[in-house]
C-alpha positions in Angstrom: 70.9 72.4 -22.6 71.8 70.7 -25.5 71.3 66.5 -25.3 73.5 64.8 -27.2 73.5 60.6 -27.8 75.6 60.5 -24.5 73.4 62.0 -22.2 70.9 59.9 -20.3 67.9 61.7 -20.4 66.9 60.5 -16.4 70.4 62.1 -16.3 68.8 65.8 -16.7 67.8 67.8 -13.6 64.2 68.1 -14.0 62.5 71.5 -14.3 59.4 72.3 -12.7 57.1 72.3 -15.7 58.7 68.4 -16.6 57.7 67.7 -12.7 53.8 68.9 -13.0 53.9 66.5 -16.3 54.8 63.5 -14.6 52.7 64.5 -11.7 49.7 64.8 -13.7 50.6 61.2 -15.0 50.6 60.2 -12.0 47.3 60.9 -10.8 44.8 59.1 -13.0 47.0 56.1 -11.6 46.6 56.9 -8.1 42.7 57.4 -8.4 42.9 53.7 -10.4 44.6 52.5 -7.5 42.2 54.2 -5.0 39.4 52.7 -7.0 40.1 49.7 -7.5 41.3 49.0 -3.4 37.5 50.5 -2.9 36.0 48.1 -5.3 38.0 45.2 -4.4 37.4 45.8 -0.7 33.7 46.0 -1.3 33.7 42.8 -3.5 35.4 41.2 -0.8 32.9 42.8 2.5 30.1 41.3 0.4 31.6 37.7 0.3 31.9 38.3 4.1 28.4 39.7 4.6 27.0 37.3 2.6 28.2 33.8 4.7 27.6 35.6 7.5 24.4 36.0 6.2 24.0 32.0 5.9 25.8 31.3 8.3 29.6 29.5 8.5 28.2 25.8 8.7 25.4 25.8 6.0 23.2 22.6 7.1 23.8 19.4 4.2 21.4 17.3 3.0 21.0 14.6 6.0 19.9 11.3 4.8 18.3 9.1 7.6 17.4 5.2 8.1 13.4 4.7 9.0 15.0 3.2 12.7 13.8 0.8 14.0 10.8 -0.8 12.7 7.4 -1.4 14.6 4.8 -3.5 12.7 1.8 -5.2 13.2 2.2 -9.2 13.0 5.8 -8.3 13.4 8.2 -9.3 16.4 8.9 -6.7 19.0 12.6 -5.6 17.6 13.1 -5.7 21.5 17.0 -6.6 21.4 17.4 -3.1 18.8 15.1 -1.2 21.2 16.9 -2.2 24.3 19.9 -1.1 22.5 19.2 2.5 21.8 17.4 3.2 25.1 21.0 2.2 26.6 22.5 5.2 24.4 20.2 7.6 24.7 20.4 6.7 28.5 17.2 6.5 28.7 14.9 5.1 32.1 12.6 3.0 32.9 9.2 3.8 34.1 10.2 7.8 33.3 10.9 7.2 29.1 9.8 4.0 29.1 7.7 1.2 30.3 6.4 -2.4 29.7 2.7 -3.5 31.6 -0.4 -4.9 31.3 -2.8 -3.5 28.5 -4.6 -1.9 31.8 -1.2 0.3 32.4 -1.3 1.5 29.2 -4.9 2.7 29.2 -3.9 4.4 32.4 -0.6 6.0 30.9 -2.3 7.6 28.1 -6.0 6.1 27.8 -5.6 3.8 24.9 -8.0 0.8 25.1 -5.8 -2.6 23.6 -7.5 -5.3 21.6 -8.3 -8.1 23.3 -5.3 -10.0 21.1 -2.6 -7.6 23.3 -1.9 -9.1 26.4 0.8 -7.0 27.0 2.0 -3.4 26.0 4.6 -1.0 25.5 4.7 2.6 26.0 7.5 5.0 24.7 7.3 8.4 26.0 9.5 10.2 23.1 8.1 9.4 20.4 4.8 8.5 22.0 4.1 5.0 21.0 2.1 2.6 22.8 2.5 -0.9 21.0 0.6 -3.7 22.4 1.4 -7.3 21.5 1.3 -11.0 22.9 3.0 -13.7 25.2 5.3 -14.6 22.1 6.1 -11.0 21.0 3.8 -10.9 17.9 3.1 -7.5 17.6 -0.8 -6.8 17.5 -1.1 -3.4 17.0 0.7 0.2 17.0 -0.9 3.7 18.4 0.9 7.0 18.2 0.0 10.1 19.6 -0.2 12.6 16.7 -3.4 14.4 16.3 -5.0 12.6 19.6 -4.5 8.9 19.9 -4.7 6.6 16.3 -4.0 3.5 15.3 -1.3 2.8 12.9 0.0 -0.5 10.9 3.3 0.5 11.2 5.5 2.9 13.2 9.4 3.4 13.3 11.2 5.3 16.3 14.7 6.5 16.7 16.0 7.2 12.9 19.3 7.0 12.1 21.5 9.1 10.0 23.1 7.0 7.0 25.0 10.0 5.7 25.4 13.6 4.5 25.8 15.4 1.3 27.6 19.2 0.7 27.2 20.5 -2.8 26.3 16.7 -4.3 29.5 15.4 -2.7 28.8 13.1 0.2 30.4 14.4 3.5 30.9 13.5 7.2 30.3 16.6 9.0 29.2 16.9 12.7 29.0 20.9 14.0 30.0 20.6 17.9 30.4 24.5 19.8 34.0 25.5 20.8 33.6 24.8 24.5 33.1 20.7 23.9 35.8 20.7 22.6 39.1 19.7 24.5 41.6 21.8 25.2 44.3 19.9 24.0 43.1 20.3 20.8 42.9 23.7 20.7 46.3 23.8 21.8 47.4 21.0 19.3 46.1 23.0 16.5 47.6 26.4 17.6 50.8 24.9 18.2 51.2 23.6 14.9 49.4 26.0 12.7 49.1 28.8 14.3 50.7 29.9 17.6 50.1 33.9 17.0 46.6 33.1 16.6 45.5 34.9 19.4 47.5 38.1 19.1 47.5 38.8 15.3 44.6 40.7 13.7 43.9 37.6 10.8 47.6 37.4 9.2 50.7 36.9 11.2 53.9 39.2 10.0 56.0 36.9 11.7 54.6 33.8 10.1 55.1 35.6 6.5 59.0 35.9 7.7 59.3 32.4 8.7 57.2 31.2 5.5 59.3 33.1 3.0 62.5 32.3 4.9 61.6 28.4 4.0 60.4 29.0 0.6 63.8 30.5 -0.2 65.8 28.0 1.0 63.8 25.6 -0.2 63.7 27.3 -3.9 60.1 26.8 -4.2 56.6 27.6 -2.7 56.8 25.2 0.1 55.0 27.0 2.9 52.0 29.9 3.1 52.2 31.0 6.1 48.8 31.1 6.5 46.6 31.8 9.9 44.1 29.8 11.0 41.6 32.9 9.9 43.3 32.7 6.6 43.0 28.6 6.4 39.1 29.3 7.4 38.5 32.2 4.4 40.2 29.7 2.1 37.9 27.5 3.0 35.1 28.8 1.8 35.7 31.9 -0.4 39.0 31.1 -2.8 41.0 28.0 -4.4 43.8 25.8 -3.2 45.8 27.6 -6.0 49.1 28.8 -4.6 49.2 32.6 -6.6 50.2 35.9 -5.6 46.9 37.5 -5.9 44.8 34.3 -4.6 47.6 34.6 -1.2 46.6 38.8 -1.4 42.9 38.2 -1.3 43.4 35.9 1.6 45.0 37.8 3.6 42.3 40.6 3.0 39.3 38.8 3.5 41.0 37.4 6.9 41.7 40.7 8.4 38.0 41.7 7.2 36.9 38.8 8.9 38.2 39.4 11.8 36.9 42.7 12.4 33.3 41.5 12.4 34.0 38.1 14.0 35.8 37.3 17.7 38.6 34.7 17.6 36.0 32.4 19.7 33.9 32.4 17.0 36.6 32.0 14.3 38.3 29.4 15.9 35.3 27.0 17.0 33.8 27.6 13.0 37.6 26.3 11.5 37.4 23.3 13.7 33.8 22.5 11.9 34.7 22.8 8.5 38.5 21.7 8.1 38.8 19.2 5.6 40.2 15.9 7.8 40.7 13.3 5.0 38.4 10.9 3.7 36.2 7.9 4.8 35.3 6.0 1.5 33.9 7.9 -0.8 32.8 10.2 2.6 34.4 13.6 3.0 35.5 13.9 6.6 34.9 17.6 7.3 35.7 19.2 11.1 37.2 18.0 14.3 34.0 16.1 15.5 33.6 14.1 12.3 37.5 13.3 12.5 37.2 11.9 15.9 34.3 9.3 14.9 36.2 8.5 11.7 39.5 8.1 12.9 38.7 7.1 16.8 35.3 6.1 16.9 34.6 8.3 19.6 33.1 11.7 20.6 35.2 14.6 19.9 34.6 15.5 23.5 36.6 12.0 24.7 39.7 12.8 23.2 42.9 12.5 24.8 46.2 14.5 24.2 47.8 12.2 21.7 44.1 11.9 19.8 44.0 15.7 19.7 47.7 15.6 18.6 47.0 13.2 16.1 44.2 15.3 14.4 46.2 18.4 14.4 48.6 16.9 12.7 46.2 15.8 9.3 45.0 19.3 9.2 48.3 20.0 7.2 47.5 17.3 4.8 45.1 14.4 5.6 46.8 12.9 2.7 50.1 12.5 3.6 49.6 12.2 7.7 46.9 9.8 7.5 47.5 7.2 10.2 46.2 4.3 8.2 47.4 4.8 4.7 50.8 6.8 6.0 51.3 5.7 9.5 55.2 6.6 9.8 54.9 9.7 8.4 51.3 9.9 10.7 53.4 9.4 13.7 56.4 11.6 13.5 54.0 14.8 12.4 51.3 13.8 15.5 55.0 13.5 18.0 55.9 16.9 16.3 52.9 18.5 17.1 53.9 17.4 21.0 57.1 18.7 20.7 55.3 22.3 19.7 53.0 22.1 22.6 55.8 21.1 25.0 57.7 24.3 23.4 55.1 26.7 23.9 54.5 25.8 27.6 50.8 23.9 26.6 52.3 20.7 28.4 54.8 19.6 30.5 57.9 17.5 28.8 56.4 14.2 31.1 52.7 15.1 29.6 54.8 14.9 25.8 57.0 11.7 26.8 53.7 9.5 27.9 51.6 10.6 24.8 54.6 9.9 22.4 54.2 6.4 24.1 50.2 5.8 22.7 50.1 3.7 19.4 47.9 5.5 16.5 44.5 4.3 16.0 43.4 1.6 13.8 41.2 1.6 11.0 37.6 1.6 12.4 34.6 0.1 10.4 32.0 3.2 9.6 29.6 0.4 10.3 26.0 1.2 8.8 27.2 5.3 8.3 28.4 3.8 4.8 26.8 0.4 4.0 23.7 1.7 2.2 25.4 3.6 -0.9 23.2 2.5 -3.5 19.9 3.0 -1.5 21.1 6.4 -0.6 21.9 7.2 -4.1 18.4 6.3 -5.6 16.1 8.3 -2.2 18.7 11.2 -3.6 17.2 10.7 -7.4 13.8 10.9 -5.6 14.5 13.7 -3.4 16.0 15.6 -7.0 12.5 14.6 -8.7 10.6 17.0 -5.9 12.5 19.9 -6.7 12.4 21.5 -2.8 14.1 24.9 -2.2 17.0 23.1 -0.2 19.5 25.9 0.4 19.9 25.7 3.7 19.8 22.3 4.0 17.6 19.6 4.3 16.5 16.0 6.5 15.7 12.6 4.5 13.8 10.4 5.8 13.9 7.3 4.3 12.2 3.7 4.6 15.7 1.8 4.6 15.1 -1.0 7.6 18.5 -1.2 8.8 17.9 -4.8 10.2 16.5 -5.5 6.7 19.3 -4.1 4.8 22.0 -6.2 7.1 20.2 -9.3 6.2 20.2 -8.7 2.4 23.9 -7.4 2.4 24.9 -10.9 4.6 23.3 -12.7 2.2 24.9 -11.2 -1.1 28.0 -11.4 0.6 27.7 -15.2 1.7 25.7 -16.3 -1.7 27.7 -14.4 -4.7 30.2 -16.7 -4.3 28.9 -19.7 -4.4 26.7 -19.1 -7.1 29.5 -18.1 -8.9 31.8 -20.8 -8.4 29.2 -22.8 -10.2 29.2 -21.1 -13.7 31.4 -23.0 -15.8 32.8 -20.2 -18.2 32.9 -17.2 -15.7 33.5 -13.8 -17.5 36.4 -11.4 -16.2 34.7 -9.1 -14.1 32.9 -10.5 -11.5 29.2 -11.4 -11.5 26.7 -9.2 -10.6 23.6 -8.3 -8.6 20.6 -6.4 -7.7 18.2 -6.6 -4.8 15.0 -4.5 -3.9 13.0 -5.1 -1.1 9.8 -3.8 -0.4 7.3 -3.6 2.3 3.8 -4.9 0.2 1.0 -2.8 2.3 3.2 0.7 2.5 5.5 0.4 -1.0 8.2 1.2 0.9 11.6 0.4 0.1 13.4 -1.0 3.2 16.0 -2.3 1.3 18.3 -1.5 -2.1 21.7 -3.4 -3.8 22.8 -2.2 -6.8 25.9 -4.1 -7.3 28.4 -6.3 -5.4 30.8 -3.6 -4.5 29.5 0.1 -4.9 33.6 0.7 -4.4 34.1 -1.1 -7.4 31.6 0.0 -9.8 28.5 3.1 -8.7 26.3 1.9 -11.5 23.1 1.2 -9.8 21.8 -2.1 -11.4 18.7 -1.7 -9.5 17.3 1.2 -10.9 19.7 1.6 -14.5 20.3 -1.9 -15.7 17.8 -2.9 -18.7 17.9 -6.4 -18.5 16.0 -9.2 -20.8 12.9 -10.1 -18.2 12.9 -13.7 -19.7 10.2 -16.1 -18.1 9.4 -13.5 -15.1 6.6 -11.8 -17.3 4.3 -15.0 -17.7 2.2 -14.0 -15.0 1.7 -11.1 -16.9 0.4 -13.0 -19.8 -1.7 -15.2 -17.8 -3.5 -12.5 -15.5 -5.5 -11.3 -18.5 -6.8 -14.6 -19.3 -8.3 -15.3 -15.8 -11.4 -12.8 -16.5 -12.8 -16.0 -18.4 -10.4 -18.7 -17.5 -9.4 -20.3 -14.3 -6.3 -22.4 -12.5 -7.5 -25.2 -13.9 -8.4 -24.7 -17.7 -6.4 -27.0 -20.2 -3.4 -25.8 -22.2 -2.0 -27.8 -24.9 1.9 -28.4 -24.4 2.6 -29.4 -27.6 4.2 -27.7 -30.9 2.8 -24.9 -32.7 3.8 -22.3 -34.9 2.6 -18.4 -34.5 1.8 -17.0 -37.8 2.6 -12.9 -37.0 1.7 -10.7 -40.3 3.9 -12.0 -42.4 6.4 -13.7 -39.8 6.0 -17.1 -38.2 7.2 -18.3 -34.4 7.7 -21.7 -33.1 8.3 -21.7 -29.4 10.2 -24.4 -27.5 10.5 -25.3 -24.2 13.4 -24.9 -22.0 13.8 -28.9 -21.5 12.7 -29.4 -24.9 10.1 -32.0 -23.7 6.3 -31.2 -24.4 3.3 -32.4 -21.5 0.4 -32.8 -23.9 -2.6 -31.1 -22.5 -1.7 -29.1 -18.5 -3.7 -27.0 -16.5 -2.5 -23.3 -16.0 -1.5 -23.6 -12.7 0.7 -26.4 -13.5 2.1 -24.5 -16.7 2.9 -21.3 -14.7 4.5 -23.3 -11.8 7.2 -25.0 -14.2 7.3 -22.4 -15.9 6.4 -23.8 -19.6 7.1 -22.0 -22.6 4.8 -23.0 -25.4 1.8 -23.2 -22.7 2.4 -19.1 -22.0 2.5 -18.6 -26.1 -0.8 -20.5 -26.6 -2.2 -18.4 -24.1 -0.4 -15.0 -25.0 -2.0 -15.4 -28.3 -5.3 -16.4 -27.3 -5.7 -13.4 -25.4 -3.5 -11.3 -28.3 -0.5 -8.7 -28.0 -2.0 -5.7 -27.3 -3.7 -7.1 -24.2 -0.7 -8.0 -22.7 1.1 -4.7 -23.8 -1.2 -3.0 -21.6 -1.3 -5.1 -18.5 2.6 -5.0 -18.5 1.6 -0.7 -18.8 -0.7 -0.6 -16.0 1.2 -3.4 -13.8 4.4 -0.5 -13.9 6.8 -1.8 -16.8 7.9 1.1 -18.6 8.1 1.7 -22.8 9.3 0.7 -25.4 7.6 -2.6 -24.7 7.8 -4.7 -28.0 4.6 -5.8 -29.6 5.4 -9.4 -30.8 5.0 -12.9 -30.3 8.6 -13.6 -28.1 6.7 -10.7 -25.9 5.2 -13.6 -23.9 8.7 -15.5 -22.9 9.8 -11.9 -21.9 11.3 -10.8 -24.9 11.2 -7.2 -23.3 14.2 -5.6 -21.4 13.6 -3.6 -18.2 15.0 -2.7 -14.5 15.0 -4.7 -11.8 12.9 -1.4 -10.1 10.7 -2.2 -12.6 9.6 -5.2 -12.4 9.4 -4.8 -8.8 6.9 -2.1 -9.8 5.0 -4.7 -11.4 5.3 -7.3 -9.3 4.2 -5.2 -6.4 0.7 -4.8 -8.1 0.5 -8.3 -8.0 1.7 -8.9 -4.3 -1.4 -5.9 -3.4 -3.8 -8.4 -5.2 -4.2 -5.6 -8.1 -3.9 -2.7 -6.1 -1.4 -0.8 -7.6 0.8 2.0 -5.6 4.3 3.8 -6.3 7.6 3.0 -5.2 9.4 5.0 -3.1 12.1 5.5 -0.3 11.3 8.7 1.2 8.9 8.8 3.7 9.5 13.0 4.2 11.9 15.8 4.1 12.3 18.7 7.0 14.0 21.5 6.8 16.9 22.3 9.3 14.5 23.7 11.8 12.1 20.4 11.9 9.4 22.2 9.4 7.8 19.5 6.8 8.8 20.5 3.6 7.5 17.1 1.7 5.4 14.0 3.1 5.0 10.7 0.5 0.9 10.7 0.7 -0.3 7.4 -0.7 -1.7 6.8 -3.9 -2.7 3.3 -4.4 -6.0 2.9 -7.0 -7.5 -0.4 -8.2 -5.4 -1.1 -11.3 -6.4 -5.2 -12.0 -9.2 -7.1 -10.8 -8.8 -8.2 -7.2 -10.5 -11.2 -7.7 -8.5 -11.9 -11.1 -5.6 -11.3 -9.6 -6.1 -13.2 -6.7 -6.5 -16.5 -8.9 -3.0 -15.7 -10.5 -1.5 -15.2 -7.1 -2.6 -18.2 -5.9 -1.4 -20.0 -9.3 2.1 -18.3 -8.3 1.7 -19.8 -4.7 1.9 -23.3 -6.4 5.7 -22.6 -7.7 7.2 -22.9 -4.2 5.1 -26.5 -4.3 5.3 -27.9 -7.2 7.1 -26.0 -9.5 10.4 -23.9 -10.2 10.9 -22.6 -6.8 10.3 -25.9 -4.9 14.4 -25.9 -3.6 13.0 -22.7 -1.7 11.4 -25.2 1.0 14.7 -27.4 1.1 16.2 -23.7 2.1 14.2 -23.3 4.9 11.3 -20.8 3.3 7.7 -22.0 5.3 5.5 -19.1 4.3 2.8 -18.3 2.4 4.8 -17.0 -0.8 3.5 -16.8 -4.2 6.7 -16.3 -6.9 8.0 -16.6 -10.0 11.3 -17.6 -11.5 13.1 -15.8 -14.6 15.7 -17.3 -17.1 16.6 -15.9 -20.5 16.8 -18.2 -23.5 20.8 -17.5 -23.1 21.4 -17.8 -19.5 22.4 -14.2 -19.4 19.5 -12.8 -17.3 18.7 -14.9 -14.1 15.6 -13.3 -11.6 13.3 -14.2 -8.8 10.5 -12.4 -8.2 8.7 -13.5 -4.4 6.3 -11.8 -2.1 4.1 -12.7 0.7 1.3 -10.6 2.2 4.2 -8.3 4.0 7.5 -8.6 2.1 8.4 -8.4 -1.7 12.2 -9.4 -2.9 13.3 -9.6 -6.3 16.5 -10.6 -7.2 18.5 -10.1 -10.5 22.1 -11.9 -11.0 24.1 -11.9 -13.6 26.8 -10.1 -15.5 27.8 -7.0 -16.6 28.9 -8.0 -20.3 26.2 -10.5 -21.0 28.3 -13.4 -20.5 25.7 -16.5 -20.0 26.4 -17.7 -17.1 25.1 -21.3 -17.7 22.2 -21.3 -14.4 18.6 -20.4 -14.2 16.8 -18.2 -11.8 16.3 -21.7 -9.7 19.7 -22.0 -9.4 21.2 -18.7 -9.0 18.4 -15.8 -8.3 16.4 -18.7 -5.8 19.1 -19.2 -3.5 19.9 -16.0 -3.0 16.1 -14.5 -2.6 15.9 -17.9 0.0 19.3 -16.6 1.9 17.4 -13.3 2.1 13.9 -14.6 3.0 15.2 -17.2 5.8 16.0 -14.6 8.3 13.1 -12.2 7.8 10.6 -14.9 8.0 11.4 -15.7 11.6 10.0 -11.5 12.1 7.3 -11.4 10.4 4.2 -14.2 11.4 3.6 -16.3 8.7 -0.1 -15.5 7.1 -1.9 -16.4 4.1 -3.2 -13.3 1.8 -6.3 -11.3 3.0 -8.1 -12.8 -0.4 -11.2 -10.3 -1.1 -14.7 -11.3 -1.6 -15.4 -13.2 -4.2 -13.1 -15.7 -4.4 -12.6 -19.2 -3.2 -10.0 -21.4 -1.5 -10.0 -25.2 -3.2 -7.9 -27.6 -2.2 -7.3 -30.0 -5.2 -6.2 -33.8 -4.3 -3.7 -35.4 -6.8 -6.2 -37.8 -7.5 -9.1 -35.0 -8.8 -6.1 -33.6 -10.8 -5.4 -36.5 -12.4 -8.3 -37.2 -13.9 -8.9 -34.3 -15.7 -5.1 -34.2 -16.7 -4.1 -37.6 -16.9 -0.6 -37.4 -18.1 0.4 -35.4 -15.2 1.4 -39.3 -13.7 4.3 -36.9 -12.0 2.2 -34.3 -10.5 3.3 -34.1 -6.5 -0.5 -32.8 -4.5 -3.0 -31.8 -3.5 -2.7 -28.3 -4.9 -4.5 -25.3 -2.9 -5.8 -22.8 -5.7 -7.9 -19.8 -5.9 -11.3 -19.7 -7.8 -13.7 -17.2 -8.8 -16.6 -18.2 -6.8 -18.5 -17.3 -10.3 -16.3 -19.6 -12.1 -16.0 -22.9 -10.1 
């Protein structure tokens, strides 16, 4: 045959020999295809095999609250503990049980002091806390190791919050069986009523699906299975492609060849994606319920469970608080399914149709600690744990603590801030660390007025100018030779600095003539702390502020002793902490420990604490510091209603940008930064804005903790100075309020 231009060559009747060509063409193709299906079905078995391996629901990082706190010279929290023995449904006399210190020693052969008069005893955790007629708490024992004797103790930790692959998540794992029935029907009616008969992907939900998508011109629907929703999940993206649709349809129908649909079913309602709560992923059917109902998932009713089977399309778009008419007609949808497929009787539909959606609950303390969480998270990083599978913090955050400092910020920010006469445009700012002195424990962390505004953590990120807050830094190396009451000349003087002078000034431009320290450091004098910075010289105080816990670059020159020297509020709660431990010096930190999933101990904070300062020099300062809250800079603290034993320090920058108060008693350190982001001055002091605010934080948490002095060491000496015997050593001190109770070196006075 002959082809000519005309002929179509598929045209020609094919001979055998051009039949074996395209034949053997053919056949490298087929053995690609074969391949390829063998590869690509291996590749995807090993995905399976592998979460198998891990299981569906990998464990998070849990982050927890300490609980409720038990300390010694501490009330008994009995209001909080009352509380949690009504939820956990606990009993009297079986789980728990108040008596005479005799009942005790008979419940578990613990021998009380003679201060207990009467006594507690908590059967999980075992606790026997004995304490007196007005609740003071006088000691703590636990039964770890045989019975001992602790300071403090907290029971019944709570969880703050959860984290998934660094995002923070709500997720609650709860087995198939609690959970209701309606909602298993809800879901299935809506997403999936051939769940039960298809082998992981429904031919008759492809037909519907691509039946929609053509009329609707686009990719509107999936028609994906539960099983498919569920390999989604966790093995592919949300990308709507031909091959990412073909490799979920795969790995579902391998998936359900290993797995039964009980199993499929109850791990889809534990790791659905139900919307958010904050910055909180909500994550599963249990989690939903709390976040949407404030309930258990086991309590839900058919419109609830109607309600959440609706958001599993798109939390989104059928949220009931952002999206409530869209919310409503998808949850009365879902009803209509259920009623269609015989799950409930048209009455059952009509009465839930009736039930108004929920409103938005408050997530209560399950979100109010972001910025603490985010800084024991920065610690936990630090230890570098093997955390794979999951992991438990347990952190020092005092939930009754914390409430009291965020009340306070709340109530206070305002006010200070309707006091500044040129305000900036964004609003001003804060940052609060609290600290339990004798442990170093962080019970409380606030990093900004509104981590939903801005996640910068002030607290532990913010260099800030220190200003006046370092002076007792300056003066703590001079008592080795000096004491409260040497003379200081409050008068001009220039500091000649290599080739550079300095001429300080005070803040009320008035000079005093010749003042003892005490008084200098209580007021808060500039040129006084100069005279004394340079008498003891620049590299001494660089390496106080080293061991106290500032951090480099510290500047090595003369401003240096105003506070010329910029640092985070974390750290000079670092250093201040080393003063409040009468030189004692002992790290930081929120964790307490970490457990694995199982309960094992995979990290325990041990305690560190080494002399760094003198006790006995320190103890002078401290007592110097004492005198502010009398006589000094933070007298308006006693017109707020603060009676303890404090020792403190204000802080004020020459430009009114930087305002702090640093205060502590034997038990409780606060320090309090305010102002604003941009540097705007904001025209107050620490007095006036950082005092108030440390006060409305104080006021509350004195009323718990008994009121001591310090346990001053050895050594030292407790003088109480009338304002006559001041007076004639410093005579132009006509203004001087005493007597003045001081601190001497028994070697020195």
């Amino acid at each position: 045959m002959t082809l000519t231009k005309d002929t179509a060559l598929f045209k020609v009747k094919p001979t055998m020999h051009s039949r074996r060509i395209w034949l053997y063409a053919l056949i490298p193709i087929a053995i690609g295809l074969i391949v390829s299906g063998f590869v690509l079905s291996a590749s995807l078995q090993a995905k399976i095999s592998r979460r198998l391996e891990k299981g569906w629901v990998i464990p998070p990082l849990e982050v927890y609250s300490q609980g409720i706190a038990l300390a010694e010279n501490r009330r008994l929290p009995l209001t909080a503990l009352q509380s949690e023995w009504a939820r956990l449904r606990y009993q009297i006399d079986r789980d728990f049980a108040f008596g005479s210190p005799e009942f005790c020693n008979r419940k578990t052969s613990v021998r009380l002091g003679p201060g207990s008069t009467e006594c507690l005893w908590i059967r999980e955790p075992s606790v026997v806390v004995g304490f007196d007629e007005q609740k003071w708490i006088q000691e703590i024992w636990t039964e770890e190791n045989g019975w001992n004797q602790r300071a403090a103790q907290a029971v019944y930790p709570k969880l703050i919050t959860q984290f998934f692959d660094g995002h923070p998540i709500l997720q609650e794992s709860t087995p198939l069986g609690k959970t209701p029935l309606y909602c298993l029907q809800a879901v299935t009616a809506i997403e999936d009523r051939d769940f039960l008969s298809h082998p992981g992907v429904s031919v008759t939900g492809i037909a519907r699906a691509i039946y929609r998508n053509v009329r609707a011109g686009r990719w509107a629907e999936g028609g994906s299975t539960i099983t498919q929703q569920l390999v989604k999940n966790f093995f592919l993206t949300s990308r709507k492609t031909i091959r990412r649709k073909l490799e979920e349809q795969a790995l579902a129908v391998l998936l359900e060849s290993q797995l039964d649909k009980d199993k499929i079913f109850e791990m889809y309602l534990n790791v659905i994606y139900m919307g958010q709560a904050g910055p909180y992923q909500v994550r599963g059917f249990a989690s939903a319920s709390r976040s949407y109902f404030n309930k258990n998932v086991s309590n839900l009713s058919l419109p609830e469970c109607a309600l959440l089977a609706a958001v599993v399309n798109s939390p989104g778009r059928y949220s009931p608080f952002t999206s409530p008419e869209a919310a409503l007609q998808r949850r009365n949808l879902v009803l209509a399914k259920m009623t269609e497929e015989g799950m409930i009787s048209k009455s059952d539909e009509l009465e839930a149709v009736k039930e108004p959606l929920p409103q938005l609950v408050d997530r209560g303390q399950l979100t109010s600690a972001p910025y603490f969480v985010k800084g024991a998270l920065r610690e936990f990083e630090s230890l570098e744990l093997d955390t794979e599978y999951g992991a438990r913090l347990y952190t020092a955050l005092d939930p009754y603590v914390h409430q009291k400092v965020s009340e306070a910020v709340e109530a206070m920010l305002p006010q200070i801030e309707s006091r500044i006469k040129k305000p900036a445009k964004d609003p001003l700012q804060v940052a609060v660390l609290v600290v339990d002195v004798m442990t170093a424990e962080v019970l409380s962390l606030i990093g900004g007025r509104s981590y939903r505004s801005t996640q910068f953590n002030r607290a532990l990120d913010a260099r800030r100018q220190v200003g006046s807050i370092i002076k007792p830094f300056v003066y703590l190396g001079a008592m080795a030779s000096d004491t409260p009451m040497t003379p200081v000349l409050d008068e001009p003087f220039t500091w000649e600095f290599g080739k550079r002078k300095w001429s300080p000034k005070n803040y009320d431009k008035k000079f005093r003539g010749s003042v003892p320290y005490f008084f200098a450091l209580a007021n808060s004098i500039n040129v006084p702390a100069a005279r004394v910075g340079q008498k003891i010289g620049l590299d001494s105080i660089h390496d106080t502020l080293i061991k106290a816990g500032f951090k480099e670059p510290i500047p090595v020159f003369p401003a240096l002793t105003l506070g010329a020297l910029e640092a985070t509020p974390s750290d000079v709660t670092q250093a201040a902490l080393t003063l409040a431990r009468l030189g004692e010096s002992e790290r930081l930190h929120s964790l307490r420990e970490v457990r694995g999933v199982s309960g094992e101990s995979l990290y325990r904070y041990i305690p560190t604490s080494e002399p760094t300062f003198s006790a006995i020099q320190t103890s002078v300062l401290v007592g110097m510091m004492k005198q502010s809250f009398e006589l000094g800079t933070a007298q308006g603290a006693r017109f707020m209603g603060i009676d303890g034993a404090f020792a403190g320090k204000t802080g004020t920058t020459s430009d009114s940008k930087d305002n702090w108060f640093m205060g502590f008693d034997q038990r409780l350190l606060v320090v309090v930064w305010v102002g604003y982001d941009d540097n705007t001055p904001t025209g107050l002091t620490g007095a006036s804005a950082a005092l108030p605010l440390w006060s409305a934080i104080v006021r509350p948490l004195q009323d718990e903790i008994r009121p001591t002095d310090f346990n001053w060491p050895a050594g030292v000496e407790l003088k109480r100075l009338s304002r006559y015997s001041i007076l004639q050593e410093f005579p132009d001190l006509d203004k001087i309020e005493g007597p003045a109770e001081l601190i001497f070196s028994r070697q020195s006075y």
